[in-house]
C-alpha positions in Angstrom: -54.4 0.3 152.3 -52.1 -0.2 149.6 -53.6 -3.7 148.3 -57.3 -2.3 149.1 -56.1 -0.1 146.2 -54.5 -2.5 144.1 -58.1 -4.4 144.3 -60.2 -1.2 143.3 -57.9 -0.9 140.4 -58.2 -4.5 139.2 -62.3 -4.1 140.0 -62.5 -1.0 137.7 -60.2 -2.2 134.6 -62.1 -5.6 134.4 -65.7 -3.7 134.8 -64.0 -1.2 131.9 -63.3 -4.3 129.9 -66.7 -6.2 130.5 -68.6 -3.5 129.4 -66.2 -2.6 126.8 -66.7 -6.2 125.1 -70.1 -5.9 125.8 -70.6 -2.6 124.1 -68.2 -4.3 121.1 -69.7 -7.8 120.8 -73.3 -7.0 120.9 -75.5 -9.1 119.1 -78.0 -7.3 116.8 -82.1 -6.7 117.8 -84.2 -9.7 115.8 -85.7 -7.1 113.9 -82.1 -6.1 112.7 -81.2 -9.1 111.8 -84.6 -10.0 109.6 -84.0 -6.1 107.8 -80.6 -7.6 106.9 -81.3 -10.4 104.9 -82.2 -7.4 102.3 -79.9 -5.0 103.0 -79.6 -3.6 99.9 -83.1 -3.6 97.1 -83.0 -7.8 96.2 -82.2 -8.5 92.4 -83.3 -12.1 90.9 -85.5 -13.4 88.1 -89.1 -14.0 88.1 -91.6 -16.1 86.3 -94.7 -14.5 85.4 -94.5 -11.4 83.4 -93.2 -13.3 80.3 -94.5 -17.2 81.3 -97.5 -16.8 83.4 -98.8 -20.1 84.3 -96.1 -22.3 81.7 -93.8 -22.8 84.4 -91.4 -26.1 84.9 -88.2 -27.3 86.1 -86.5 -27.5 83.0 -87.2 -23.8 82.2 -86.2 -22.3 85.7 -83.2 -24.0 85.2 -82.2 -22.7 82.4 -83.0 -19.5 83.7 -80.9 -19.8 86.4 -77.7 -21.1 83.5 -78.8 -17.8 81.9 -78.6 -15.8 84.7 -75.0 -16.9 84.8 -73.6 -17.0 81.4 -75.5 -13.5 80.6 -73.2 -12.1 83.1 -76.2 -11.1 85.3 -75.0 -12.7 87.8 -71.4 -11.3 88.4 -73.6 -7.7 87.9 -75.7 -8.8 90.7 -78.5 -11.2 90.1 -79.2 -13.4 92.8 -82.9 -14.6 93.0 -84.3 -16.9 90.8 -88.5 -17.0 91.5 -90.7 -19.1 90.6 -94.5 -17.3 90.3 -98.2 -19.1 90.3 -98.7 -22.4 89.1 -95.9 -24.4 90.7 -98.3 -25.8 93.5 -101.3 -28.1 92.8 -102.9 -29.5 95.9 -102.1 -30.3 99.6 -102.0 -34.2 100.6 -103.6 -35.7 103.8 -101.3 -34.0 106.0 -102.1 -30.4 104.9 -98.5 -30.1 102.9 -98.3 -28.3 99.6 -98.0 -30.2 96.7 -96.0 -29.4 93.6 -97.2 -30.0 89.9 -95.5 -33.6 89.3 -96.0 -33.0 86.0 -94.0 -29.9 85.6 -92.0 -30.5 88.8 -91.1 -34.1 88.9 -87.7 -33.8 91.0 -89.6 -31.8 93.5 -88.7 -27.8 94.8 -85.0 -29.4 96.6 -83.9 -30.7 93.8 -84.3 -27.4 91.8 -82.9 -25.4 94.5 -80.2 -27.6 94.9 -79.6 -27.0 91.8 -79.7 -23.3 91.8 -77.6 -23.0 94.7 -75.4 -24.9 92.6 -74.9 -21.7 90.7 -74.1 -19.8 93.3 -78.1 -18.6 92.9 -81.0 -17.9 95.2 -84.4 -19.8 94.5 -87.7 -17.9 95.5 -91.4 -19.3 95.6 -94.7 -17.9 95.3 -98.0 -17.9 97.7 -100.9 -15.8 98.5 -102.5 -14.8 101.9 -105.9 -16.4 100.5 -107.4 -19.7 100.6 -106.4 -19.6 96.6 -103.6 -18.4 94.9 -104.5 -16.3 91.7 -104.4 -18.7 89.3 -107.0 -20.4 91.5 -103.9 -23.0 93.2 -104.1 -23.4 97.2 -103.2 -20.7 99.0 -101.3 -20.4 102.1 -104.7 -19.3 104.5 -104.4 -21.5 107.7 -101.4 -23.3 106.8 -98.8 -20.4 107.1 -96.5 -22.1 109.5 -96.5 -25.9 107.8 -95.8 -23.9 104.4 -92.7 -22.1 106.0 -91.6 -24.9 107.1 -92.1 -26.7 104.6 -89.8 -23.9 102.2 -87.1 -24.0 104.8 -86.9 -27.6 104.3 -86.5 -27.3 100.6 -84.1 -25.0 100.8 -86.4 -21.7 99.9 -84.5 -18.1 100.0 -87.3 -15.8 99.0 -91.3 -16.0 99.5 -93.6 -13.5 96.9 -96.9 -13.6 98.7 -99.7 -12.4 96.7 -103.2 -11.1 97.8 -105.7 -13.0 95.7 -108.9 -15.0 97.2 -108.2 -12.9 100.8 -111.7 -12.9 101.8 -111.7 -9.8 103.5 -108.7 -10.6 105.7 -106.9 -7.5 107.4 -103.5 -7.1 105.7 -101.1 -6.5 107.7 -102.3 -9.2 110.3 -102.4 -12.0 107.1 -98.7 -10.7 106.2 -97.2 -10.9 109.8 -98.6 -14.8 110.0 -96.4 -15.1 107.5 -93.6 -13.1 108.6 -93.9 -15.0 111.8 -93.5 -18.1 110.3 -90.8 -17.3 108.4 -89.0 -15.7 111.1 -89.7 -19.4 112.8 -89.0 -21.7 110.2 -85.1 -21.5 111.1 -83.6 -20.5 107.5 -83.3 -16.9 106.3 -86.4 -16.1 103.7 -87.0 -12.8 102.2 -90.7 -12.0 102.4 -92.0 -10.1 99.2 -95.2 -8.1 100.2 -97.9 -8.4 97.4 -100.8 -6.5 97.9 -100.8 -4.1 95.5 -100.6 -1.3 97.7 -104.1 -1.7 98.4 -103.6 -1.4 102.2 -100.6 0.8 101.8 -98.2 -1.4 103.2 -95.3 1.0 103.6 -96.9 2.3 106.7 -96.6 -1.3 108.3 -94.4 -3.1 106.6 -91.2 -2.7 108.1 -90.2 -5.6 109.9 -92.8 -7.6 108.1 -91.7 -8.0 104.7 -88.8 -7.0 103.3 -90.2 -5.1 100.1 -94.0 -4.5 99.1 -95.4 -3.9 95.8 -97.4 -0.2 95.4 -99.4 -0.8 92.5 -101.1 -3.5 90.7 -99.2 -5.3 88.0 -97.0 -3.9 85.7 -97.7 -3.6 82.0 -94.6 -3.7 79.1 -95.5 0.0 78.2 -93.6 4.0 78.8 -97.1 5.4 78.8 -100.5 3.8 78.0 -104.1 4.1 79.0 -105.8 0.2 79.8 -109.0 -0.3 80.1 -108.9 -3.7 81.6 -106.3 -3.0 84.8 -102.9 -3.0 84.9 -100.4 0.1 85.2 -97.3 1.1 83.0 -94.0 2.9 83.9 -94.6 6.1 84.5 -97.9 4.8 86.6 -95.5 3.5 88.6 -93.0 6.0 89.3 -95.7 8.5 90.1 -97.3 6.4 92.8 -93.4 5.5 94.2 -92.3 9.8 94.1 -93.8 10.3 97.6 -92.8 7.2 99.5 -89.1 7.9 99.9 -89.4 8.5 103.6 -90.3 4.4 104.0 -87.6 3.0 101.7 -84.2 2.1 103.6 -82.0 -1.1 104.2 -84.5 -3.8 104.6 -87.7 -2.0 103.4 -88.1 -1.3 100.0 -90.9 -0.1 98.1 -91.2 -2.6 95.2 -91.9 -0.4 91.9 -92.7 -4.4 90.4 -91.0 -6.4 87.7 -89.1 -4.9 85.5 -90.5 -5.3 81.6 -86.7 -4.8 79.9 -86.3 -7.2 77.2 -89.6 -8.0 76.7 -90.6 -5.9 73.2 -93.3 -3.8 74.7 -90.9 -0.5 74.4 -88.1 1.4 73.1 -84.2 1.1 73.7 -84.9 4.5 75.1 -87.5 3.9 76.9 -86.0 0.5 78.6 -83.0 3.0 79.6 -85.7 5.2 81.4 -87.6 1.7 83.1 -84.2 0.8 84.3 -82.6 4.0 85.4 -85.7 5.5 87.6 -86.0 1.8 89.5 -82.6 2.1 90.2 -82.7 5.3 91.4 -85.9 4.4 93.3 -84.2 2.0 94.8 -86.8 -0.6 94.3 -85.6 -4.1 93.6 -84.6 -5.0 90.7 -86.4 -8.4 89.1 -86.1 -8.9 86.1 -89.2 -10.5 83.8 -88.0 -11.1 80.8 -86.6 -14.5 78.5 -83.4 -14.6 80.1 -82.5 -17.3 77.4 -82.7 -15.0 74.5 -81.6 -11.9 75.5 -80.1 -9.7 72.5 -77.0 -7.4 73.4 -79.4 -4.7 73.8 -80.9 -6.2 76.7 -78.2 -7.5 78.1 -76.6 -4.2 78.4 -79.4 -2.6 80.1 -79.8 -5.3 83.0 -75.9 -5.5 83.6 -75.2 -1.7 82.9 -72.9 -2.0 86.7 -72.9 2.0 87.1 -76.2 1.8 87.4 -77.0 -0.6 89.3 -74.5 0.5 91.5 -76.6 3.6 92.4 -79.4 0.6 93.1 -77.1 -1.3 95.1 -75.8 1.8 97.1 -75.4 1.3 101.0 -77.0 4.5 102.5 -80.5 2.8 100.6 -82.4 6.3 100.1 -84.6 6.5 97.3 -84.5 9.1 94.7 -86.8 12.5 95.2 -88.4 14.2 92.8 -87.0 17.5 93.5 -88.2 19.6 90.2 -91.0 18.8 88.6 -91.5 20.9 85.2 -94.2 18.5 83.6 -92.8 16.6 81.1 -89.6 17.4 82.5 -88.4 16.3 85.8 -85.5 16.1 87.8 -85.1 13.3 90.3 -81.6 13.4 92.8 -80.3 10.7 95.1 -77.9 10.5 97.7 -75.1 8.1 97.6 -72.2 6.7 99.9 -69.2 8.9 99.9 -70.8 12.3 99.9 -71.6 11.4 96.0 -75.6 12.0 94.0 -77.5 10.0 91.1 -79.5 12.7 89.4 -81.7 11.5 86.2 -83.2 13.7 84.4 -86.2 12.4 82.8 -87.8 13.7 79.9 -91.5 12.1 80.2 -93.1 13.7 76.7 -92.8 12.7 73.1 -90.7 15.5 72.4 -87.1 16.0 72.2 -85.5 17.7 75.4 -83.2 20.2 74.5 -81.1 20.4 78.0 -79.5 23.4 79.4 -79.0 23.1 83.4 -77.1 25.6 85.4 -76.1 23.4 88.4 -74.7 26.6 90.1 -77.9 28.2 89.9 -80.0 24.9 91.5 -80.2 23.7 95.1 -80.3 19.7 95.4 -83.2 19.0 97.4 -81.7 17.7 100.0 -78.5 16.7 99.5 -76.6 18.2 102.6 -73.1 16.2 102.3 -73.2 17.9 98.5 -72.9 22.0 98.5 -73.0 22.1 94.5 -72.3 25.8 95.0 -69.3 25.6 97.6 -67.7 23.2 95.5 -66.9 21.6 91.9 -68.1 18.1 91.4 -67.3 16.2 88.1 -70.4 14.8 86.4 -70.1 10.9 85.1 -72.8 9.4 82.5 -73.2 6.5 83.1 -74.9 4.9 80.6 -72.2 6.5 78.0 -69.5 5.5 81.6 -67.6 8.6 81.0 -67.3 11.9 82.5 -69.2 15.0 80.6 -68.0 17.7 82.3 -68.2 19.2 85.8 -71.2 21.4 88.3 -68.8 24.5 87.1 -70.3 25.0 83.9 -73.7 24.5 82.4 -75.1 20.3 81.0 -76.0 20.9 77.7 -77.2 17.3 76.0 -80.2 16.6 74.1 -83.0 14.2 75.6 -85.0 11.6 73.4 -88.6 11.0 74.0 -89.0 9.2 77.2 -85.3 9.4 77.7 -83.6 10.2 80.3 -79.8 11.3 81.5 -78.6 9.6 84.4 -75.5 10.9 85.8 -73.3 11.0 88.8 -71.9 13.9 90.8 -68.7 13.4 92.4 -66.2 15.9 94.2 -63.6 17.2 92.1 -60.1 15.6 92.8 -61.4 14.5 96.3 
């Protein structure tokens, strides 16, 4: 009797263990391990808004040096992206073919070279037959070309939406995410359809980030009459579509214009702050190679990009909306907010806010009223005062305040 015990005890402590180890060494779902290649909103470098078509291997590299000695980098920086125009043809085999021209060490080389850095190299494609520029598209050859980037040493795929010839969306993009998912390196796929098909109903689990509006134009707030959208476009389209953002599905807001001449110091601060709190990902557009200290400020301000970067990956809400005033809050690791207030007229806002009369929208882990949280600029990266007494500042045109709330003496 006494060993029929002894064996009952030694079944159940290994069956406690077994699952115990089980329960403690799984290995994550496929799908969680394709959301964490972009756990947090990517941040690179990308061709096209200042260089279009004029792209070459001498000029990515020296982006990539740039990205580096800027100090973009250590703030973050990881992709570097080539846009349209790389590609020129496919040989007899079907492969894509890069400009030998502009290209004449071929796509390994360069990324050897930017992993040399300690850098990321993305590539462009399109879901059509043609690229935009009118190069060959991926259409039909989705697997061969995600091969072929694996091969070369690829880390991050922008596939556009040109020459789609009616094709259904989010069947073209989950070819592509297939392949990807089969071409046996990690690849981040960049959704770019414009938001035509809104894509953050299906993209999760297919891309990794999809833009929401067409392109981007270096502009606070312009009317075009030949396409394009501007800054505050863009954050109007990206207020409602919180509930889709999180680690490994972002909502792209597109390239950021910073350091490109189209607007103010003020309102590059603005461009900057709201796609940080809107947790879109942050690529930049500009010359990296001639950056002024301006510029350079903006892109490695660490405080905020921080609130980017954040872990919990919710995107901001717009919880007050006064017209050309609004109030935007998100929640942060730590029990901690991002609020920017953002001052969308060409008037001076003369700021007076009562936390302790306000409710955050919905920031449970943060009673503002229960207790006292001490309130950090941080563009300025000091602390202005604390949610006991009233924020009294003065707002440029298309300014904003950007701040974070933080327990007192937690």
């Amino acid at each position: 009797m006494k060993s029929n015990l002894v064996i009952i005890i030694h079944i159940f402590i290994c069956s406690f263990f077994a699952s115990h180890l089980q329960a403690s060494d799984r290995v994550d779902s496929p799908e969680e391990d394709f959301l964490s290649l972009a756990a947090t909103p990517p941040m690179g470098w990308n061709s096209w808004n200042k260089f279009g078509c004029n792209v070459n291997e001498d000029l990515i590299k020296e982006m990539a040096d740039a990205m580096v000695s800027s100090g973009m980098k250590d703030a973050g920086y990881t992709y570097i992206v080539i846009d349209d125009c790389w590609q020129v043809d496919r040989d007899q085999d079907g492969f894509i073919v890069p400009d030998p021209e502009h290209f004449p060490s071929g796509i390994k080389a360069l990324a050897d070279y930017i992993h040399g850095k300690g850098l990321k190299l993305g590539i462009y494609s399109c879901a059509g037959s043609l690229t935009c520029q009118a190069r060959p598209g991926s259409r039909g050859h989705e697997f061969q070309d995600a091969r072929q980037y694996a091969e070369w040493g690829v880390d991050f795929l922008k596939y556009d939406w040109c020459y789609n010839e009616g094709r259904n969306a989010e069947a073209a993009y989950k070819i592509m995410s297939d392949a990807l998912k089969a071409c046996g390196r990690p690849i981040v796929l960049s959704i770019c359809e414009w938001g035509e098909n809104e894509p953050w109903k299906w993209g999760k689990g297919v891309g990794h980030m999809w833009r929401v509006t067409p392109d981007i134009r270096d502009c606070f707030d312009c009317l075009f009459d030949w396409g394009g959208v501007v800054v505050l476009n863009i954050i109007d389209v990206m207020a409602d579509l919180y509930p889709y953002a999180g680690p490994g599905h972002w909502n792209d807001a597109e390239m950021l214009e910073v350091g490109n001449g189209g607007m103010s110091k003020d309102e590059y601060i603005s461009h900057f702050s709201m796609w940080s709190m809107l947790a879109a990902p942050l690529m930049a557009g500009n010359d990296l190679r001639k950056m002024d200290q301006e510029t350079i400020e903006i892109l490695t301000n660490k405080e905020v990009i921080a609130v980017n970067q954040d872990k919990l990956g919710k995107q901001a809400v717009r919880f007050m909306d006064m017209g050309d005033h609004e109030i935007w809050a998100k929640p942060l690791s730590d029990a901690e907010i991002a609020v920017c207030f953002l001052n969308r007229s060409l008037q001076e806002w003369n700021l007076d806010y009562d936390w302790k009369k306000q409710t955050m929208y919905f920031a449970r882990d943060i009673n503002i009223h229960k207790y006292e949280y001490d309130i950090r600029d941080l563009w300025k990266h000091k602390q202005i005062g604390t949610t006991g007494r009233n924020t009294k500042t003065t707002i440029p045109p298309h300014g904003c305040l950007m701040v974070k709330l933080s327990k007192k003496n937690k």
